[in-house]
DOZADREN-362998 format. One record per residue (C-alpha): residue in one letter; x, y, z. Coordinates in steps of 0.2 Angstrom, whole numbers, plus 5000, padded with zeros to 4 digits. Each point is the difference from the previous one (the first is absolute). Layout:
<rs>
@res:A&x:X&y:Y&z:Z
...
</rs>
This chain:
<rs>
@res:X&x:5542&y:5443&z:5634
@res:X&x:4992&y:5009&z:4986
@res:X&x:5005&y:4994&z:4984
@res:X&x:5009&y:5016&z:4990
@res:X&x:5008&y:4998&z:4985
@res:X&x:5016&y:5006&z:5000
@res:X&x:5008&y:5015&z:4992
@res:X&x:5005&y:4998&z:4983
@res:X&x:5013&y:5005&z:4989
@res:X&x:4994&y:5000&z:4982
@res:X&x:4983&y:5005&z:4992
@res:X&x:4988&y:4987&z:4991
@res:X&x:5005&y:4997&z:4980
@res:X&x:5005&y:5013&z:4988
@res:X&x:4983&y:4993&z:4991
@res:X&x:4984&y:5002&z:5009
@res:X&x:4987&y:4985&z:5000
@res:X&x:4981&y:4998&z:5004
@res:X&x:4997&y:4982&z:5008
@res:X&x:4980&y:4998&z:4999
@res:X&x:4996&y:4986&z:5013
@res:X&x:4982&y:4992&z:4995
@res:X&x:4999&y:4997&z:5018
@res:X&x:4985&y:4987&z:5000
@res:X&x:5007&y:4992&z:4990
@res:X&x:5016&y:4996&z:5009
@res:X&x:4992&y:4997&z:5016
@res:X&x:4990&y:4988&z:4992
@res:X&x:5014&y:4992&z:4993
@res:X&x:5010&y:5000&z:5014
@res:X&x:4986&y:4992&z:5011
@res:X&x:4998&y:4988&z:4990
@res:X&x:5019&y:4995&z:4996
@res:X&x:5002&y:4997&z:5018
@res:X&x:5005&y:4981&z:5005
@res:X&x:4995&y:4996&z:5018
@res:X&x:4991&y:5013&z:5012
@res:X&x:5012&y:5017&z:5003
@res:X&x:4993&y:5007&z:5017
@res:X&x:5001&y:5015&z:5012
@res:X&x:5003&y:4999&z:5019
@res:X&x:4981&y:4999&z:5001
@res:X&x:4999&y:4985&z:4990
@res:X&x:4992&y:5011&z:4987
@res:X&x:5005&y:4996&z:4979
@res:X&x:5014&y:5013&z:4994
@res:X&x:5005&y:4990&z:4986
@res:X&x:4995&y:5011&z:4986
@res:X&x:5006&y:5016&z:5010
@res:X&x:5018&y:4992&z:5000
@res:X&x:4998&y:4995&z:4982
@res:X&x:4994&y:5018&z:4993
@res:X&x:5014&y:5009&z:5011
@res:X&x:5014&y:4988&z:4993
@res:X&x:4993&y:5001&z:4982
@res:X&x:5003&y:5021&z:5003
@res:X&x:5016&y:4997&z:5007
@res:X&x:5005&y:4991&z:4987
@res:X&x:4993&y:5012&z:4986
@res:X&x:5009&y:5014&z:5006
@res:X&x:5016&y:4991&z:5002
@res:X&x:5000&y:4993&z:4982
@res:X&x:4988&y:5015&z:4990
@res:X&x:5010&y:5014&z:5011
@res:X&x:4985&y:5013&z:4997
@res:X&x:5000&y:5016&z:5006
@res:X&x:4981&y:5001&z:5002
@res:X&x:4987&y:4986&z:5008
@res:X&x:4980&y:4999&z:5001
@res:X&x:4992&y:4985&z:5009
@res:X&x:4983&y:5001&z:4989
@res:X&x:4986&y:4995&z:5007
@res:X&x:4982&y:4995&z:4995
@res:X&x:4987&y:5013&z:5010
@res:X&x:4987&y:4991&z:4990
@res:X&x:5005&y:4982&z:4991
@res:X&x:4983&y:4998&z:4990
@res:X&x:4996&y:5020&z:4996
@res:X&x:4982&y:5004&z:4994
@res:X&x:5003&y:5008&z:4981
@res:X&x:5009&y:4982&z:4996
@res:X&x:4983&y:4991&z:5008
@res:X&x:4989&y:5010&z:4990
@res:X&x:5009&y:4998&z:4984
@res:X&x:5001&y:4981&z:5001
@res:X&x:4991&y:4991&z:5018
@res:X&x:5010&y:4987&z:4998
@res:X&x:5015&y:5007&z:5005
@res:X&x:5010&y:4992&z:5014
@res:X&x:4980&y:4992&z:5006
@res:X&x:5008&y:4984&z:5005
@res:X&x:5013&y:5008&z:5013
@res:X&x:4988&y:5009&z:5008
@res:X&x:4996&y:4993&z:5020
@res:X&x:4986&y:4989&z:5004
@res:X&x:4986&y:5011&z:5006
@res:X&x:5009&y:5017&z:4991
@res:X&x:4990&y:5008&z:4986
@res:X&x:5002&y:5013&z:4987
@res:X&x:5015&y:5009&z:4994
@res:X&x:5008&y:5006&z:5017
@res:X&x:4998&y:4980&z:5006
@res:X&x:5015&y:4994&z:5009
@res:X&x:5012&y:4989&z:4991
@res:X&x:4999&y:4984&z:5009
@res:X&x:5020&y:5001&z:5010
@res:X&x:5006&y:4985&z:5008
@res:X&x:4994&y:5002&z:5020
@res:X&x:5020&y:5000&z:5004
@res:X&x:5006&y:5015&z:4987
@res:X&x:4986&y:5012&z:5003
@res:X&x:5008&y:5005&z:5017
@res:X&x:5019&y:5000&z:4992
@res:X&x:4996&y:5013&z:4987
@res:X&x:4996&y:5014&z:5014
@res:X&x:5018&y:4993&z:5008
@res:X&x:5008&y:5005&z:4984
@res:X&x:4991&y:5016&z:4998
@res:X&x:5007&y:5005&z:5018
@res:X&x:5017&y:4992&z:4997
@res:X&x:5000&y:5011&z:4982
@res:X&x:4996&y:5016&z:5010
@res:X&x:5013&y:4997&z:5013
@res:X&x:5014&y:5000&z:4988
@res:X&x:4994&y:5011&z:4988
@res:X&x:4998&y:4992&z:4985
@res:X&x:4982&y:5011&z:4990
@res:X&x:4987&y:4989&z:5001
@res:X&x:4987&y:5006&z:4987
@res:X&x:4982&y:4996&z:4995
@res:X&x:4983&y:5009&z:4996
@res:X&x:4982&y:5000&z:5000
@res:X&x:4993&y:4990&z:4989
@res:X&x:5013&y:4992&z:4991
@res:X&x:5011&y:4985&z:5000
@res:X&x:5019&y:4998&z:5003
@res:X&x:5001&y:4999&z:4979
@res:X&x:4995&y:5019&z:5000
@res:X&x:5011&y:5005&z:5012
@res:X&x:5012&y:4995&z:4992
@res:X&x:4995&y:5006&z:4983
@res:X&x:4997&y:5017&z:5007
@res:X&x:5019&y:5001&z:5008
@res:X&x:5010&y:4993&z:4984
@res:X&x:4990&y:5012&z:4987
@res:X&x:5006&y:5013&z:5012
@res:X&x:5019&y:4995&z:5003
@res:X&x:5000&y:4997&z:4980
@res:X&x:4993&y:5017&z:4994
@res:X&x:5009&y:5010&z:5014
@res:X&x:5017&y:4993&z:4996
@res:X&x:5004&y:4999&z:5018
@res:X&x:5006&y:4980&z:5003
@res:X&x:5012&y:4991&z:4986
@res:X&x:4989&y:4985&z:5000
@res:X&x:4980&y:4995&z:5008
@res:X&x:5002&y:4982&z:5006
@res:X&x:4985&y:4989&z:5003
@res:X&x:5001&y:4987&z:5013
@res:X&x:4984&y:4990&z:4998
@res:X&x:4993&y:4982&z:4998
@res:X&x:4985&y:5007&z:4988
@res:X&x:5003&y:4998&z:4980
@res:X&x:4987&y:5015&z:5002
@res:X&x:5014&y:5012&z:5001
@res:X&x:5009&y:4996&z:4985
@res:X&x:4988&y:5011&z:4992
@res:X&x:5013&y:5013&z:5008
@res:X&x:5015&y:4995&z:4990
@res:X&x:5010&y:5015&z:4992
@res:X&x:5015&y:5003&z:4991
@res:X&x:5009&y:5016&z:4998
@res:X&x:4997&y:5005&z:4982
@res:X&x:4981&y:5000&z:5004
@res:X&x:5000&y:5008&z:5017
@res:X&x:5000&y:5016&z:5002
@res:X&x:5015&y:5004&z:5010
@res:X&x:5009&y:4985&z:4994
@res:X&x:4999&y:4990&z:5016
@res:X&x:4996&y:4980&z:4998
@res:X&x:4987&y:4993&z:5010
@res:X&x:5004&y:4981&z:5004
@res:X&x:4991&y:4988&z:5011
@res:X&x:5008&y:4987&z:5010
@res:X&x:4988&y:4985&z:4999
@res:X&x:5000&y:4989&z:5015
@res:X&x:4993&y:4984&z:4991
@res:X&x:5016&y:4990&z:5005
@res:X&x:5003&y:5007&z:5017
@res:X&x:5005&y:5019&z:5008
@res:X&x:5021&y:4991&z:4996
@res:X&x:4997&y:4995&z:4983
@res:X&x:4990&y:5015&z:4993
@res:X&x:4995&y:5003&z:4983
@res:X&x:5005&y:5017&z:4989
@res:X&x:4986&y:5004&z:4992
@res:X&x:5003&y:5012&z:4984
@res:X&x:4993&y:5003&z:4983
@res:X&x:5013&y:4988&z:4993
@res:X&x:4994&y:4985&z:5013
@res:X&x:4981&y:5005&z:4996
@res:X&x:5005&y:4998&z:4980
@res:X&x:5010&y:4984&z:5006
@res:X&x:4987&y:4991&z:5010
@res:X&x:4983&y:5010&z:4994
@res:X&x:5001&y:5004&z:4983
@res:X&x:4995&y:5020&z:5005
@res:X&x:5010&y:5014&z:4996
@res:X&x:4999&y:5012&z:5017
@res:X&x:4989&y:4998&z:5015
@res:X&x:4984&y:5010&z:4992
@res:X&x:5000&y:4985&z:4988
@res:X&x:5001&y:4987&z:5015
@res:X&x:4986&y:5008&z:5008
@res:X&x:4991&y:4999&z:4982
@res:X&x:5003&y:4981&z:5002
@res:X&x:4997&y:4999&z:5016
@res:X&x:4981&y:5006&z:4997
@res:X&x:4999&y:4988&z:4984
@res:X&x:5006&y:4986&z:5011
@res:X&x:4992&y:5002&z:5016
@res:X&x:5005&y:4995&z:5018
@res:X&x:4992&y:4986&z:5009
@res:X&x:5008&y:5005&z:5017
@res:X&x:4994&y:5017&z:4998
@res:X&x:4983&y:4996&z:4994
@res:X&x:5000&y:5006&z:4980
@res:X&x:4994&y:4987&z:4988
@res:X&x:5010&y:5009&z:4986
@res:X&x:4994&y:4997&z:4981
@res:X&x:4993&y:4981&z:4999
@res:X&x:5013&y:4989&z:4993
@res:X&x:5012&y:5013&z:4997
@res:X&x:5017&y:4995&z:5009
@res:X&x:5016&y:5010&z:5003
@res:X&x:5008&y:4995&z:4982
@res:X&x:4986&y:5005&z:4990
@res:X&x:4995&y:5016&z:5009
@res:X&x:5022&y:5005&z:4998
@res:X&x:4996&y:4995&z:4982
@res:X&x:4986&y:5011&z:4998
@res:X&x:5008&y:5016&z:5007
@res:X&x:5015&y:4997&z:4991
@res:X&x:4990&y:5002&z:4985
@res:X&x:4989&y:5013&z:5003
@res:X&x:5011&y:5009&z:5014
@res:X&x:4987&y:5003&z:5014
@res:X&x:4984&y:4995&z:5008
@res:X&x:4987&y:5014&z:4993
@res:X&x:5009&y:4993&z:4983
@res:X&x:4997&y:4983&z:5002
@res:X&x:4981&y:5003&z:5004
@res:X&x:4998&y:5009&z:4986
@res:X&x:5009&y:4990&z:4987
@res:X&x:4985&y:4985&z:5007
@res:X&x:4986&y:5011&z:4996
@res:X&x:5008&y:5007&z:4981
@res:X&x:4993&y:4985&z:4987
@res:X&x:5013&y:5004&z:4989
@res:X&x:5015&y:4996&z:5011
@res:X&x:5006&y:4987&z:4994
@res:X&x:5016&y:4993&z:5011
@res:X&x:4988&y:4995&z:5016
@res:X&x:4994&y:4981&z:4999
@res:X&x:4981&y:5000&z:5000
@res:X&x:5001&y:4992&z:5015
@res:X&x:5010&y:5012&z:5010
@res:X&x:4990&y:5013&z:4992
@res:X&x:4983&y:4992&z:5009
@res:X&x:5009&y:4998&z:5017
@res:X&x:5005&y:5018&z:5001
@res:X&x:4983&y:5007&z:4994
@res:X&x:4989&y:4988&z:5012
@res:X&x:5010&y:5007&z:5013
@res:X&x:4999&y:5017&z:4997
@res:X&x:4991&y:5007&z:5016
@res:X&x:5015&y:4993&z:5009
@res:X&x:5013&y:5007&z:4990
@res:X&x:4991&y:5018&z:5002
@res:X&x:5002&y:4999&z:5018
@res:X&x:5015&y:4990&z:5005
@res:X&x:5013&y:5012&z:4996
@res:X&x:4993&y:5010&z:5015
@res:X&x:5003&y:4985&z:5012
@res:X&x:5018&y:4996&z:4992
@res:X&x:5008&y:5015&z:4997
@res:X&x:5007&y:5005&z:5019
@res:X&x:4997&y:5020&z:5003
@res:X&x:5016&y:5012&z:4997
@res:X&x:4990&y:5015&z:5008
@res:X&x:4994&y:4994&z:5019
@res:X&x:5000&y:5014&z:5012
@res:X&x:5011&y:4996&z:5014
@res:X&x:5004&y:5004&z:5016
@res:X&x:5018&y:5009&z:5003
@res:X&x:5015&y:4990&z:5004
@res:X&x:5016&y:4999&z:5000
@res:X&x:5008&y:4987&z:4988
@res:X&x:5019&y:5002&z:5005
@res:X&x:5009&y:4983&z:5007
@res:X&x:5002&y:5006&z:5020
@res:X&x:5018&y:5001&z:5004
@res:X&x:4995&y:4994&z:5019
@res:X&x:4983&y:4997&z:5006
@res:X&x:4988&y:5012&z:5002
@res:X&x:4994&y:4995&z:5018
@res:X&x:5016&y:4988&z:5007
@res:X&x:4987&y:4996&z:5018
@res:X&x:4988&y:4996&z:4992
@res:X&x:5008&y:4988&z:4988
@res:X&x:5012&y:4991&z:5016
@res:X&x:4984&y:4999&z:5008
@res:X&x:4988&y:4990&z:4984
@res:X&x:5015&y:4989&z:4996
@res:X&x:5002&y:4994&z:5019
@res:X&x:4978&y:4997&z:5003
@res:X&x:5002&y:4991&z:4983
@res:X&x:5016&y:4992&z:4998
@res:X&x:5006&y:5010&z:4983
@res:X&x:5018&y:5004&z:5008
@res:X&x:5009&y:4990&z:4986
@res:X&x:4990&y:5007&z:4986
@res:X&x:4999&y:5018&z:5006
@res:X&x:5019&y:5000&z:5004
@res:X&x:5001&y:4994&z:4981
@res:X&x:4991&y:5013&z:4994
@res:X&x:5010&y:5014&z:5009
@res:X&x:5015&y:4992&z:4994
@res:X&x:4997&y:4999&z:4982
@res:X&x:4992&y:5020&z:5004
@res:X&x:5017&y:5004&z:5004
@res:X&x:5011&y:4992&z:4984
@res:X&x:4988&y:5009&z:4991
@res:X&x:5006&y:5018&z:5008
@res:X&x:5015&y:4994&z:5001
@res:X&x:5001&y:4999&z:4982
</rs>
């Protein structure tokens, strides 16, 4: 029997959210998370579907938002990031794949679960977003901007894995329509989430707001993403630098002015052997607010979109438990 939610009696919240889901980074999470081989029928590994629908089920029943976008990377490693720095993401390209559209090197038993969950996503209708030529990050950047200067959502919030996104950190009295932006770091685990705001990025980063965590995040580099950052600068002295000078353009300057006086002579040498890098890496940090994007529809389905097809993918792959959780915590959430 088809799987239909049933009617409710209430309507979501009297205060509309945006749940961003940095899907890659979930499903990554979750198929790695998983203890002990979680099959289908078939034999074949559905671990990391089960994980990635249970993490959503559990986001809408504790975040209670109103609107939901599985974001999704059309292209992980996208060419204007390689030109500005080659370096970037090199060493998670595939053996064998090269140049900016290379595949990312997947673990054999996820690649075929990701196209699961896109199915599975569909089924119920929850929007799955992505866009040529960019990453998951830009997505994501493009749809907050939006829900922030249209006023139309209460609060954005940023499920995601990737420090990357903290750059998206907002706070009402800078916005434009007073709506906060907050990202919910999975560092600990999709139970035990971390609220990331301005006053957790002064806390544990020294930076003001997210354009100055970005700023850092240049200075700094990122092994895992390929950016060497500014040799022998580390996060502390890079939040140091920016809190003195306020932003990255700033700081750049200040190394190439003789007569400033408050940067060391040896920071000042780091930051001006390095500037080639620091000319280019903002393009690679900063995630784009203006991707084009393909129409969809953001709002959290009150039953799923295609009920068959949905009874039929959780019976070929063994997703009855996680799908019925999803519907379940679909239907609290209309319930009110």
């Amino acid at each position: 029997m088809a799987r239909r939610l049933s009617a409710v009696g209430g309507t979501l919240g009297a205060m509309p959210a945006l749940l961003l889901l940095d899907a890659a980074s979930m499903y990554f999470r979750s198929f790695y998370g998983v203890k002990g081989e979680v099959n289908a029928p078939d034999g074949s590994p559905v671990g990391a579907v089960r994980g990635f629908l249970d993490a959503v089920a559990t986001l809408v029943g504790s975040r209670h938002p109103s609107h939901v976008v599985a974001c999704w990377d059309d292209d992980w490693r996208p060419a204007f990031r390689v030109e500005a720095i080659p370096s970037y993401k090199a060493h998670r390209v595939a053996p064998g794949a090269a140049g900016a559209g290379g595949a990312e090197e997947v673990p054999d038993a996820l690649v075929p679960q990701v196209g699961v969950i896109a199915e599975v996503l569909a089924a119920v209708g929850i929007a799955r977003v992505g866009a040529p030529g960019c990453e998951a990050d830009d997505v994501i950047g493009t749809l907050a901007t939006r829900a922030v200067a249209s006023g139309s959502v209460d609060a954005v919030e940023i499920v995601t894995g990737d420090r990357d996104l903290f750059q998206l950190v907002d706070e009402p009295a800078t916005s434009p329509s007073g709506t906060p932006v907050r990202v919910l770091y999975t560092g600990r685990g999709m139970r035990n989430l971390e609220t990331i705001d301005t006053a957790r990025l002064a806390e544990k980063y020294g930076v003001v707001d997210g354009d100055a965590y970005a700023a850092m995040a240049a200075l700094r580099g990122d092994p895992s993403d390929g950016l060497p950052g500014v040799a022998g600068v580390g996060e502390k002295t890079a939040a140091g630098l920016l809190g003195t000078y306020g932003s990255l353009d700033a700081v750049v300057a200040a190394a190439q002015d003789a007569s400033e006086r408050r940067m060391s002579p040896s920071v000042r040498g780091k930051i001006v052997a390095a500037l080639g890098y620091l000319a280019v890496a903002p393009t690679v940090v900063h995630v784009l607010r203006d991707a084009e994007l393909p129409a969809h529809d953001s709002a959290l389905p009150a039953q799923p979109q295609d009920p068959e097809t949905l009874d039929a993918l959780a019976e070929r792959w063994g997703l009855t438990s996680s799908v019925d959780r999803l519907l379940a915590a679909l239907a609290r959430a209309h319930a009110g």
